[in-house]
N, C-alpha and C positions, 0 to 999 in steps of 0.2 A: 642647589637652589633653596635651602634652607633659611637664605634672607626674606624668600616670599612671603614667609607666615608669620616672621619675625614682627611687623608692624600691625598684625592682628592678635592685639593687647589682650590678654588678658583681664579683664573689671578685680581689682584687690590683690592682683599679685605684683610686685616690682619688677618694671620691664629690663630692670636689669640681672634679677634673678633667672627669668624667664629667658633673657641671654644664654646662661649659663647653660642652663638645660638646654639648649639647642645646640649649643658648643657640643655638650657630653653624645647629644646625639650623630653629631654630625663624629666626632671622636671613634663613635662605637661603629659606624657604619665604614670609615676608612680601618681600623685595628679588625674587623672579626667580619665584615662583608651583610651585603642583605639577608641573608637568608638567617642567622644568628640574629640577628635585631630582631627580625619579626619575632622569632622565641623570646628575646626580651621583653618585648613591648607586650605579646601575650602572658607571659610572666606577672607584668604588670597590671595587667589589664585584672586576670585572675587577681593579685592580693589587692587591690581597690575591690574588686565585686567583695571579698571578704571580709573588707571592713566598711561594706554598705554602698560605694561609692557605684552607682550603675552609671552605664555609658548610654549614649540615644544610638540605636540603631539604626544606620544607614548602608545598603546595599550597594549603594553608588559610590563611584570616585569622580573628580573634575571630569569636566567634559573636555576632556585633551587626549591627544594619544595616549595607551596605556605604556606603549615603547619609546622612552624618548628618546631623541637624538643622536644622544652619545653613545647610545646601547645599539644601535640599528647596526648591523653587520654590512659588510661590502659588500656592495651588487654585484653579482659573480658575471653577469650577462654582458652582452653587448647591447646599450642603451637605447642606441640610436638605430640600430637594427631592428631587434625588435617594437620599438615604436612604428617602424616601416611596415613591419611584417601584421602588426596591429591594426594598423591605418589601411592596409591593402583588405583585409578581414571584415572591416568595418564596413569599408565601401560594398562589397560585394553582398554583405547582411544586407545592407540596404536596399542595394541596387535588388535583388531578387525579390524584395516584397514588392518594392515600385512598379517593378515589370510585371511581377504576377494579377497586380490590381491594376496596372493600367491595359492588359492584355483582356482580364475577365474581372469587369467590377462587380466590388463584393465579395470577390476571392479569399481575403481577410489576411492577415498579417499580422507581426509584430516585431517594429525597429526599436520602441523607444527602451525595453526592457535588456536587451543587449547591447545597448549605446550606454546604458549605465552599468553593467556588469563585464565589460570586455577589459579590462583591466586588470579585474582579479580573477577572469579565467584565465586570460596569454601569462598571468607568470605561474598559476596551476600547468597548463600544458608547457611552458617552458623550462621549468624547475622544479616541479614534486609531483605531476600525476603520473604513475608508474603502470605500466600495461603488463599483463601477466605473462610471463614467462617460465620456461623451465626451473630456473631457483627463484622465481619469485611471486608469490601467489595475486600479486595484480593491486592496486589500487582500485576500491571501488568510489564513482563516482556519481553521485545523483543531481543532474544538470539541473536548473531552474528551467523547468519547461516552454514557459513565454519566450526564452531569449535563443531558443532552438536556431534564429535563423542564421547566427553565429557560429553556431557548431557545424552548421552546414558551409559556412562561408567557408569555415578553417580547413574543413577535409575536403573540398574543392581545391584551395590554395596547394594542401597537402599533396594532391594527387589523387585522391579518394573517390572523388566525385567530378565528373564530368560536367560540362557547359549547358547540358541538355539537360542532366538532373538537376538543375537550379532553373533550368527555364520552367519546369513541369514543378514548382514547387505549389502545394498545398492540390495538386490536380493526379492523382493516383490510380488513374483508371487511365489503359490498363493495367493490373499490378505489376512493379517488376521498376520501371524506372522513375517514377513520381517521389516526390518527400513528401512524407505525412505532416501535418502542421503542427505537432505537438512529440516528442520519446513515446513513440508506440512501437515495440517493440511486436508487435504482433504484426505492425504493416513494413515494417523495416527491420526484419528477424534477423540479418545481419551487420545492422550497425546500432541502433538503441536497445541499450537492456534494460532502462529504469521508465517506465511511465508517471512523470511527474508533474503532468499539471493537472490535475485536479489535483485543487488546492489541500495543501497539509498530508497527502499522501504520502507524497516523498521525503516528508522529515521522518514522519512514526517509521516508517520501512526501513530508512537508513541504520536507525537506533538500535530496530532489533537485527538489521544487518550484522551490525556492529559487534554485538552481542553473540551473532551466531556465529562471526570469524571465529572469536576465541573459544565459543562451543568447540565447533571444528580442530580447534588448536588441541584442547586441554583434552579432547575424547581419542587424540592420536591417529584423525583419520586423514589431518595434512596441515602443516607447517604454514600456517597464517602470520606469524608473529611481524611482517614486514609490510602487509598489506593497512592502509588507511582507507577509510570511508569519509570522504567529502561529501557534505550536503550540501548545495547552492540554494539558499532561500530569500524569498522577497519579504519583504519588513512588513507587508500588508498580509501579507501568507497566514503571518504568527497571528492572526486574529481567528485562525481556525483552529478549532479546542486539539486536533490532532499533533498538530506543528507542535505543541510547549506538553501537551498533556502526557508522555513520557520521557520527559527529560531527568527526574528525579532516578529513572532505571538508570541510565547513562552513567551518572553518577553514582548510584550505590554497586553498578558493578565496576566501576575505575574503566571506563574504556575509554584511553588516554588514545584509541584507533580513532576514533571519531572526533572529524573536523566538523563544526558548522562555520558557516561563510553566510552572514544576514546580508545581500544587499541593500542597504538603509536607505533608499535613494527620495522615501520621505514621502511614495506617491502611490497612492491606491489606483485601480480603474479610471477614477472621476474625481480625487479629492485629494487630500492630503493623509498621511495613515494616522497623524496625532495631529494634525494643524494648532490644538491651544495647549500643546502639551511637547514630549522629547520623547521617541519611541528607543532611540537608540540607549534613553537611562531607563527607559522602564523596561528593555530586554534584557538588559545589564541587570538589574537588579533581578528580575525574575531567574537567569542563571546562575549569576552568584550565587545566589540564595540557594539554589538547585546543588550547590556545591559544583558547577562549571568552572572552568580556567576561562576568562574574559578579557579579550584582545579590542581594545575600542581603537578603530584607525579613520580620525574625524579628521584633520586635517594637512593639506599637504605640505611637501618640505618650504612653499615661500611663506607660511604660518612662521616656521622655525624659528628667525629672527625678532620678529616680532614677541615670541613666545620668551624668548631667552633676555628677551629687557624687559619683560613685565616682572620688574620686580616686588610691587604691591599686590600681584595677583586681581588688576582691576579686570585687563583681556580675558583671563580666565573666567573671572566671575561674571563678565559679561555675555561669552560665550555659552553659557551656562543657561543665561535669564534669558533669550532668545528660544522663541516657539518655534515649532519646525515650520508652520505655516506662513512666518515668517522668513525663513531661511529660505523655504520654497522662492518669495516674492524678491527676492536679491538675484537669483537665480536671473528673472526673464527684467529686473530693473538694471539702472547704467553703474557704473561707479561712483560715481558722484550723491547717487542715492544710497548705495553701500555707506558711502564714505558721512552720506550727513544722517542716517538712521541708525549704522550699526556702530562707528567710532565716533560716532556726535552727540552719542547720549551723556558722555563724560569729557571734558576739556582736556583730563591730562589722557584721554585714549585720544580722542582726537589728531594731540600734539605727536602721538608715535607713529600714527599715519600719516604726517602733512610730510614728509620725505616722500611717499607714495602718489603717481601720480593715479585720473581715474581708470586707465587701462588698467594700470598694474592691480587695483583693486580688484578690478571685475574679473582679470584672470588666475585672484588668488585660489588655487586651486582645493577642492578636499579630498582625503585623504583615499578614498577606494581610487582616485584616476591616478594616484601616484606610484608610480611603480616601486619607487624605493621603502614607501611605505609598506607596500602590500607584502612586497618579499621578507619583510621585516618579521611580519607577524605569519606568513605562513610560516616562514623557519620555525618561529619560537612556537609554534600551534604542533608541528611535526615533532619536534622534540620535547615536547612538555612532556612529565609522565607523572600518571597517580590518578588523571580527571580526562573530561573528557573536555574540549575547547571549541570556544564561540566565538567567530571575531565579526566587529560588528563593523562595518565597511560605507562609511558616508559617502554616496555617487547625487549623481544629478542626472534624473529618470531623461532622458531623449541626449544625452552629451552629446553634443558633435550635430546635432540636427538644425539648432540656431532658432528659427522664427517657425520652422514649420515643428517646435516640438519641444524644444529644448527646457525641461523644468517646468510644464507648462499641464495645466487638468487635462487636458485633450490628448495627451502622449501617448495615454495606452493604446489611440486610435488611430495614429495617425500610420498612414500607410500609402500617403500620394505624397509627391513633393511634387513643385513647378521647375521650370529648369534655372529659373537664378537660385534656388536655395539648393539645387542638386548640384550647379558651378560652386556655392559656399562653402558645400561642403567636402565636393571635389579636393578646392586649392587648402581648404583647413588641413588636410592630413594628407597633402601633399600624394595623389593621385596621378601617374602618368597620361591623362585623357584629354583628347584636346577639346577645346570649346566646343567645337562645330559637333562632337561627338557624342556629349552630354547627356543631352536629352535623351539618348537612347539609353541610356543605363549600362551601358558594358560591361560584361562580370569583366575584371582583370589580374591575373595572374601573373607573376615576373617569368624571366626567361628561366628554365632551369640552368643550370649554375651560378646563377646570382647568386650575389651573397645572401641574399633575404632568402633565398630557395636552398642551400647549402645550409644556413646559421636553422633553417627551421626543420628540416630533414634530420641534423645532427642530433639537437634535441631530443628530438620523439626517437633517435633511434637508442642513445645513452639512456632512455625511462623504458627503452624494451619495444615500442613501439606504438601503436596509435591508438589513440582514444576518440571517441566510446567504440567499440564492437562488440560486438556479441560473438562468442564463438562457443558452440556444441562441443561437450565432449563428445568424440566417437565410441568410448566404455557402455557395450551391454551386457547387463547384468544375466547371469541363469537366475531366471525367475523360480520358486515354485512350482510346479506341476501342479494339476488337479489331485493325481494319482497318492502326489507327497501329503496333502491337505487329506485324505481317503481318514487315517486314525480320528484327526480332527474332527471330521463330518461323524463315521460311526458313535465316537464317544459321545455325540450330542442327541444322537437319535434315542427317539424313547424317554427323553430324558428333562426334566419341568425346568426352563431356564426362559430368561428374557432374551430380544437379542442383541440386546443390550449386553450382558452380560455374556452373550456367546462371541459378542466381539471382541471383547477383554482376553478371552479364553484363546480366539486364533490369533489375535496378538501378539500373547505370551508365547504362543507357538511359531510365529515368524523370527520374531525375536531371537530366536535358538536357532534359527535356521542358517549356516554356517556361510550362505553368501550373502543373503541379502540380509542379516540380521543383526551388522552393524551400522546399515547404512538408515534403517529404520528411522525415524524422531520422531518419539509419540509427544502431543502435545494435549494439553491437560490444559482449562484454566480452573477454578477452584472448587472442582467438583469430581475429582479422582473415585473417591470413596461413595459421592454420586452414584456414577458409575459403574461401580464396582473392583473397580480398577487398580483395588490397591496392593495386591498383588503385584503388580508392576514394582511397586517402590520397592522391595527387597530383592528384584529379579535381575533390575538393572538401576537403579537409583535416581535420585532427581538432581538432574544439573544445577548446580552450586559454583562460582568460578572460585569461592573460597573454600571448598569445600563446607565441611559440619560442624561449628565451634561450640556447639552447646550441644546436649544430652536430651534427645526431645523424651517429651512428656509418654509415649507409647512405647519407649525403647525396648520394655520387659514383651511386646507383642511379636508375635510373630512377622507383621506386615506393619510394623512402623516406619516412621516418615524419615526415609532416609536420603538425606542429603550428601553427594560426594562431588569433587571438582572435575570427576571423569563421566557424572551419570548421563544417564541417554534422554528421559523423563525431563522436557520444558513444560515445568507448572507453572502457568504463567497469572495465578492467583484472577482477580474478580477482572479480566482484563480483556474482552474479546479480539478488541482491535489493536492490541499487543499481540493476542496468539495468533490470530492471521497471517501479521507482517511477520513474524516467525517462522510461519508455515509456506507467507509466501517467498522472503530467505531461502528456506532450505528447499522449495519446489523449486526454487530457480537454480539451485548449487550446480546444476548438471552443464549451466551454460555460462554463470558469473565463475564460478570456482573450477568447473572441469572435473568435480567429481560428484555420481548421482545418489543423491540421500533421497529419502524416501518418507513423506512425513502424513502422520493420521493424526488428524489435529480434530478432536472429540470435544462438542460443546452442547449446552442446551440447544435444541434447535430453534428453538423461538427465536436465540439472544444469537442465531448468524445473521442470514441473508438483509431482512429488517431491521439490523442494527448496523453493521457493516457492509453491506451491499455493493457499497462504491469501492472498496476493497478487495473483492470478488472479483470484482471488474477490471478491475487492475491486475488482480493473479493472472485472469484471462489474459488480458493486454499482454502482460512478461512472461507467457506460455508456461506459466507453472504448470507442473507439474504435483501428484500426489492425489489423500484422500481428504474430503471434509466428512466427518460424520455426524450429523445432527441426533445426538442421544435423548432422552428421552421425551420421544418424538408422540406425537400425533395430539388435537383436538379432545379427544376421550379416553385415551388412551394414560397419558399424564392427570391422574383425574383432581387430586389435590389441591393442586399448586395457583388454579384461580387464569383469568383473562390473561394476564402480562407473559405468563406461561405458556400457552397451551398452544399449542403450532399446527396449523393446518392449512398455509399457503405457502413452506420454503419449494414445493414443488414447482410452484408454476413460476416463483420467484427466479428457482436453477434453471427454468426450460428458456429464460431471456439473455442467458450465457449462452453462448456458438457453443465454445469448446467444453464444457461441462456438460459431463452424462451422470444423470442422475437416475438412484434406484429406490425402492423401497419393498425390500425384503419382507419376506412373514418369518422364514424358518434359517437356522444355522447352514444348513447345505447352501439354499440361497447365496447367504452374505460370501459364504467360499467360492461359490463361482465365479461372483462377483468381483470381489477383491482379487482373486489369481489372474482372471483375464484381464483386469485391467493393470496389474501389475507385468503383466504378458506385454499388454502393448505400447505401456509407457517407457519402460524400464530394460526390456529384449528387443522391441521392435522400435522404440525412439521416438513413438508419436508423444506429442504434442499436447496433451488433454489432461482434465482433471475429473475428478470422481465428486460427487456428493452421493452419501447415504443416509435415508433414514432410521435408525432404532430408538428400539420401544423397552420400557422398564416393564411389562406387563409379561406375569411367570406364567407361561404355557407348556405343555408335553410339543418339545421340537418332532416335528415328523419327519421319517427317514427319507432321503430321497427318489421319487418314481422311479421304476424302471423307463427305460427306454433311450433310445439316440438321441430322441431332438427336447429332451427335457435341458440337457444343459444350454444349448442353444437358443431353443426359447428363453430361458432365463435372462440370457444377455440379450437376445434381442426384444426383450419386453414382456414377453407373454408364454406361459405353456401350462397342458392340461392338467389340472394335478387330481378329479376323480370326477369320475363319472358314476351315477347311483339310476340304478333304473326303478319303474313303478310296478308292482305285481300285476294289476290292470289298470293302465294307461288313461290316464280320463280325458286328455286331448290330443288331438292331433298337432302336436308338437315337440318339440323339445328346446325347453330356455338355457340359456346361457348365461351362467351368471359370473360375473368378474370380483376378487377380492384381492386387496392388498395388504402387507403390513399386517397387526393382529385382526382385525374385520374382516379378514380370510375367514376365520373361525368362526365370525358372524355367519358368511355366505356357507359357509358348508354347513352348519346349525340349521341355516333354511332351505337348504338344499335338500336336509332330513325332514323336515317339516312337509317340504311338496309333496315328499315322495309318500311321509306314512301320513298325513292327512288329506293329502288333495291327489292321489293315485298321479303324481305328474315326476314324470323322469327327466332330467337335468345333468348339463356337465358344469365344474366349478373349474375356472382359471385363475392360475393364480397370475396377476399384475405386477412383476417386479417394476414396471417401469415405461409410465404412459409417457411420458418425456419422447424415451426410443423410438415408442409405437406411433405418436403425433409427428416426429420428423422424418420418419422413412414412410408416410404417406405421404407428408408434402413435396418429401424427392421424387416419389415413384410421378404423383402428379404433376412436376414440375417436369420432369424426362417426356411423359407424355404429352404435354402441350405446347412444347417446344419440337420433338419428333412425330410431327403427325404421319408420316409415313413409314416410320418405324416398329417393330412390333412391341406392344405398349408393355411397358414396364409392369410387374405388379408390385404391390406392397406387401410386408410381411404377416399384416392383419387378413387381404385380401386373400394369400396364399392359404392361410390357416381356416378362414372360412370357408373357402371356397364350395358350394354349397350346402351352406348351411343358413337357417330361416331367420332364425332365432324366435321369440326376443332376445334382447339382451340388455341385462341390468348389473350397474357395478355399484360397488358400496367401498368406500373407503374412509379412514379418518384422516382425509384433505378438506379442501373445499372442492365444491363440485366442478368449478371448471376443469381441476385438474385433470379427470377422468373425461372431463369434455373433448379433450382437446382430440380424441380419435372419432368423433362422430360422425367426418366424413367417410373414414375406412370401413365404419360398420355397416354388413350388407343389410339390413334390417334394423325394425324401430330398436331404439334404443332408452333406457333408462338409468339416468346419475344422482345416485343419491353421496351426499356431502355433508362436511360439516362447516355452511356458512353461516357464519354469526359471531359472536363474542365468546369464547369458552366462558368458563366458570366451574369453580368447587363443588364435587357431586361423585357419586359411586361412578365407576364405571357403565354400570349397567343402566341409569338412571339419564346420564349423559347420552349413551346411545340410542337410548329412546327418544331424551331429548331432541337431537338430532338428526332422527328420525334415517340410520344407518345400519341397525339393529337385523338379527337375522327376521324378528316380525315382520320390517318395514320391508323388507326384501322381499318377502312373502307376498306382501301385499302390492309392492311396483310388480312383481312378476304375474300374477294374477290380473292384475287392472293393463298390463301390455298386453296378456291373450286375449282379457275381453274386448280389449282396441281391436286387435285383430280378429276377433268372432270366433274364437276357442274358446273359450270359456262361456258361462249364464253372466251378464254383468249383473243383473238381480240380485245376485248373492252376498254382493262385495259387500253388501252395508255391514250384511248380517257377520262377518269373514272378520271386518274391522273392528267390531262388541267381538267377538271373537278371541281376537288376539289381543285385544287389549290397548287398545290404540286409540287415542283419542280424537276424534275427527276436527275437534274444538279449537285444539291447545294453538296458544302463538304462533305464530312460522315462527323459528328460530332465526333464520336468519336475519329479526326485528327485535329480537329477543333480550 
């Protein structure tokens, strides 16, 4: 096709010179093949830039296929089968929303989003997605979540799914036979593994998917090298910063594993995604650019012809100047308006269409509904190698829907049809149902041994077997002991450390630990040395998939930045919602991959839950597994670092996660019991849950742990006593209770001393690993008892512990107050929560806690002001208590502050 460019003259050169060169190119491209040219032509390109000559930079190629014709391989398939077995798919997508909303309206739905994508899923499942097997670690695939009612259509067809779980779509109560309306693998723990509609979730999680296979690969803990990760995304998707915002990793680590798949189909919710613009050239260039491999598949094979006489290059350029917004408007127009707006803007394009009558126009197809197309560009996507590949796939959002949808703003909503466009679409894809029948929506399935039930069974059995499922491995790990962690605990007692830094420390200690020590993945983003953590780097190295090619700048240290292509260490630099999908990667490895990693993925705690939150939510969704640790944790505690820093609500943020148990430690013994039992019961016993933990950068003398039975138990279940201090003479008839967390433990024991040698008053101090546990096993015990009124009532773990006891009770921590709120029905007496709500900011520690009025004074002073509530105390005195201790009765509320 080298005559097309031929009459795009050059200004001053001789078009017959300019021949000549085209001749040699065309010479060089039969003698030595494509891939040699390009090195010429970059050859070239280089000694022109050397002798000044700069070229204008463009990202884009024509807006054509990037596969042409004559390169497209044979369709290995049977055509018209599969079109059958498409067509029967398609019906029953549909039919299942129509019934579900016309059974219960408002039920909600979505056809039009897999009436545009069902084309390049059926040649995925017929031709390249691979289910995991013995020798083969599995295709992973991340489905476009709107178009769910498809994959349900298919595993119906399959066999998978029954008549009655398509009746009961989007209706899930009771659990067990409903289809959740979205890949939640939490409500459908045996068939979805990816939660991917909330929007852009599902790209970033693929990438580092992607990333973590060849982790997995290159560290020797299993044979990834055959598995690919398919993304399925909407073209409207890529407008959320998540979707494109790690694509540049894709690419600097070569994962030639990772497909993406845009469906282009041109159509947001309610609009068009470009209407005065081309989304499919500005993804194109946005990848390229990324150093992507870009598969554009824009038109289909009855383009061909048409494409291979345009030898001016007028079709092309015309196809070029056409806004999507207008493409959309050809979509729901006749042919004859095709034919006089999009070939009528030029005489001689005109003249190449007047062979074409208007039908033929209106059913010239694009390129994602072609099959031969599609399989074109998956082949060359699966076998590409060096990048990682984007192919961007032109559909038309409702196909196959016609007037109730077809191309059309309204598509993402539509979810009724009347029965003449339900017959349209019946006889369009060719449906066994008879008229009379219609209106009821029949799912329909062929007979088994049909060919369509044979041709589609063979299939998924040659890829290994069926997609999506989820399957568990059965592998439980020997956990740790408590008794094994016993050194760990001793060496810390007595001893001036954060536990921040005591975490680093049982880390390094798991790590060594001969079962579970390779299954570990610590995950870091650019705050290792933060942390303290840089020990790690020489103990087990930071994953690198090219290994170390330079000589870093600390090498002569002891604990320099060691990068190796086997290391354990994902640093995943200034990137939080990278190292999540990392984390939630390898949390899932136990049910995508079949084997269980185990990952402590350490970050600022400010920069998780409030930054990434919807992310969380998603770990939850796909039953991760593992720990989150929110490192230099608390409100006053972080005292430097100012407002954007200072973290004193991921608590109450982790207590809106089901499956997430959250703690927050004071001391090194602590974080071990913690850490062991919940490694106990994810990883031995197979539950389902994840961890958040809070640590603190703040150097304190770790105290050894109490004696006693139910100190470790407390621990995990929330709460247990850690000293009791009595008064030499008692000055009231009481005894308060005071609750601490995290470092403000040391606050409450500070005033715990204060009660006792200034105010004659005897006090016990608990330490709070975790009002989370404490707030939800009240609301169970509560919720057991008002449902069993005849039963004998439940108690809660707070009630048990108190059980006659008066109090007060006053808790101090560096959260905000509601955190410690949230037990105040459990507590048998008044209670008082002091917090840090307000704005942090830069200030001493000690200055901050005053601030916020959490301080072992201010404790002093709530515990004081609850006896005199209660008539223990002189209230008279308090004014004098408050000049006293130095408290200003004045100062701002902080929580205005």
């Amino acid at each position: 096709m080298a005559e097309q460019t031929v009459t795009g003259a050059v200004p001053g050169v001789d078009p017959a010179e300019l021949e000549e060169w085209f001749e040699s190119l065309d010479d060089l491209i039969i003698r030595y093949g494509k891939e040699r040219v390009q090195h010429v032509l970059a050859t070239l390109q280089e000694r022109a830039y050397r002798q000044g000559v700069t070229m204008p930079f463009t990202a884009n190629t024509p807006y054509i296929n990037t596969i042409p014709q004559d390169d497209q391989p044979l369709f290995p398939g049977n055509r018209e089968i599969e079109r059958r077995i498409k067509s029967i798919i398609r019906w029953n997508a549909m039919a299942m929303v129509v019934r579900a909303n016309k059974d219960h309206d408002g039920i909600g739905g979505h056809i039009s989003t897999y009436a545009s994508a069902a084309t390049l899923w059926e040649i995925g499942f017929n031709h390249f997605f691979h289910s995991r097997t013995e020798d083969h670690s599995g295709d992973v695939v991340y489905f476009q979540g709107h178009a769910s009612p498809g994959v349900y259509a298919r595993a119906f067809v399959e066999g998978r799914l029954t008549e009655e779980n398509l009746q009961r779509f989007r209706q899930e109560l009771p659990r067990g036979g409903g289809l959740s309306s979205y890949p939640h693998p939490w409500l459908m723990p045996d068939f979805w593994q990816f939660p991917t509609v909330s929007m852009g979730l599902g790209p970033i999680m693929s990438i580092y998917h992607a990333r973590f296979l060849r982790y997995l690969h290159n560290r020797g803990i299993m044979d990834t090298s055959q598995s690919k990760v398919w993304c399925f995304v909407g073209d409207g998707e890529t407008d959320e910063p998540e979707t494109l915002g790690a694509i540049t990793l894709a690419s600097r680590e070569h994962l030639d594993n990772l497909i993406f798949v845009i469906n282009c189909n041109l159509q947001r919710l309610d609009g068009p995604v470009r209407g005065n613009g081309k989304i499919i050239q500005e993804l194109e260039a946005a990848f390229r650019g990324a150093g992507w491999n870009c598969l554009k598949v824009i038109w289909g094979s009855d383009w061909d012809p048409l494409l291979s006489e345009d030898e001016d290059g007028l079709l092309v350029k015309r196809m070029g100047e056409v806004v999507d917004g207008q493409y959309q408007k050809y979509v729901v127009e006749s042919g004859s308006y095709i034919r006089d707006h999009f070939f009528g803007e030029n005489p001689e394009l005109l003249k190449m269409a007047e062979h074409l009558s208007d039908e033929q126009i209106k059913k010239m197809n694009r390129g994602g509904h072609d099959p031969e197309k599609v399989y074109a560009a998956f082949k060359a996507a699966t076998e590409h190698t060096g990048s990682p590949t984007v192919i961007l796939a032109k559909t038309i959002k409702g196909y196959g829907l016609g007037e109730a949808g077809e191309g059309r703003n309204v598509a993402h909503n539509v979810k009724k049809a009347n029965e003449e466009e339900l017959r349209d679409f019946r006889s369009r894809f060719g449906i066994p149902i008879r008229d009379e029948d219609v209106k009821n929506t029949p799912f329909y399935r062929p007979e088994e041994g049909s060919p369509e039930m044979q041709y589609l069974q063979e299939r998924r059995k040659e890829l290994g077997g069926y997609l999506p499922e989820r399957k568990p491995t059965e592998e439980r790990l020997e956990t740790p002991t408590l008794e094994s962690l016993g050194k760990f605990m001793d060496s810390m007692a007595g001893k001036k450390g954060s536990t921040t830094g005591a975490l680093g420390i049982l880390l390094a200690t798991l790590l060594r630990d001969k079962v579970v020590g390779k299954r570990i993945v610590p995950i870091i983003p650019d705050e290792a040395r933060t942390f303290g953590m840089e020990g790690l780097f020489k103990q087990c190295g930071i994953y690198a998939s090219q290994g170390q090619l330079y000589e870093p700048v600390d090498r002569d240290q002891l604990m320099y930045y060691k990068e190796a292509k086997d290391g354990q260490i994902l640093e995943e630099g200034i990137n939080e919602a990278g190292a999540i999908s990392s984390f939630i990667a390898a949390g899932t490895a136990y049910s995508n991959q079949g084997v269980n990693m185990i990952p402590f993925y350490v970050y600022y705690s400010m920069f998780g839950f409030q930054r990434v939150g919807d992310l969380v939510w998603a770990a939850a969704d796909s039953r991760t597994k593992g720990f989150l640790l929110g490192g230099t944790s608390g409100r006053t505690t972080l005292n430097g670092e100012g407002l954007q820093h200072q973290d004193g609500h991921s608590h109450i943020m982790a207590s809106t996660v089901p499956t997430l148990h959250a703690y927050d430690p004071a001391y090194a013994y602590e974080l071990a019991v913690i850490i062991q039992d919940g490694m106990r019961r994810m990883y031995q016993e197979g539950e389902e849950i994840f961890y958040y933990l809070s640590v603190y950068n703040e150097n304190y003398e770790m105290a050894p742990m109490p004696e006693g039975d139910d100190v470790v138990d407390g621990i995990i279940k929330g709460i247990y006593k850690f000293r009791s201090l009595e008064a030499d003479k008692p000055a009231v008839d009481a005894r308060p209770q005071l609750f601490g967390s995290g470092p403000i433990l040391r606050e409450v024991l500070r005033a715990q001393e204060i009660l006792a040698e200034k105010y004659q008053i005897a006090t016990d101090v608990w330490s709070v690993t975790s009002y989370n546990e404490l707030a939800r096993d009240v609301k169970d015990a509560e919720r057991y008892n008002r449902l069993h009124p005849d039963a004998e009532p439940q108690k809660s773990f707070l009630e048990t512990t108190f059980e006659g006891v008066a109090g007060p009770f006053i808790a101090s921590s560096d959260n905000i107050k509601i955190v410690a709120d949230q037990i105040r029905e459990g507590i048998p007496g008044n209670y008082c929560v002091l917090g840090t709500d307000g704005f942090g900011r830069s200030e001493t520690r000690e200055s901050l806690r005053r601030h916020f009025e959490i301080d072992a004074e201010n404790v002093v002073l709530a515990t004081l002001v609850e006896l005199a509530d209660e008539g223990k105390f002189d209230k008279s005195k308090l004014a004098a208590i408050i000049q006293d201790l130095g408290i200003d009765p004045e100062k701002v509320n902080p929580r205005l502050a």
